[in-house]
C-alpha positions in Angstrom: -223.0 -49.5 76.3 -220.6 -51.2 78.6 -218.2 -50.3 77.2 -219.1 -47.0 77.2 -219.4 -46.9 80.6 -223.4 -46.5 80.6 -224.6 -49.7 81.8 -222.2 -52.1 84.5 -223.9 -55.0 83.3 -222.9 -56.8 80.2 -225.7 -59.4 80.3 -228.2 -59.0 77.7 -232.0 -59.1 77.8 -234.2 -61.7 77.9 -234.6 -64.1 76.1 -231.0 -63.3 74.4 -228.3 -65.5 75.5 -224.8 -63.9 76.5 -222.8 -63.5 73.4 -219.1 -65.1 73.6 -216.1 -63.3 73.9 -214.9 -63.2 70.7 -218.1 -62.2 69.2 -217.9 -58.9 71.6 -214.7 -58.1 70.8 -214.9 -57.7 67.0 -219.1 -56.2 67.2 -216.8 -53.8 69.4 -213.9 -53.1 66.8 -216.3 -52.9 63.9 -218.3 -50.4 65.9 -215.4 -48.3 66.9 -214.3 -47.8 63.3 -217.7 -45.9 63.2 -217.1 -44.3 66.2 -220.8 -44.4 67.7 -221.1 -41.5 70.3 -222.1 -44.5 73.1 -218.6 -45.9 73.1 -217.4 -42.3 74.4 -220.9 -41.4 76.5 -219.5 -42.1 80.0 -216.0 -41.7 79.7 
């Protein structure tokens, strides 16, 4: 939702630790190659 431009915070709930970088990154280019409506949302 971030990058969505919903939510200005990336950090995730509690008790979930912050997921790395490079993690992010492809979670985010599988999900836009199913271009979920929350990627576009804010924009």
């Amino acid at each position: 939702m971030k990058a969505g431009g919903i939510i200005d915070c990336e950090a995730p709930r509690h008790p979930f630790p912050a997921i790395h970088p490079e993690v992010r990154q492809g979670l985010l280019e599988t999900a836009r190659r199913l271009d979920p409506i929350v990627l576009r949302w804010g924009k």
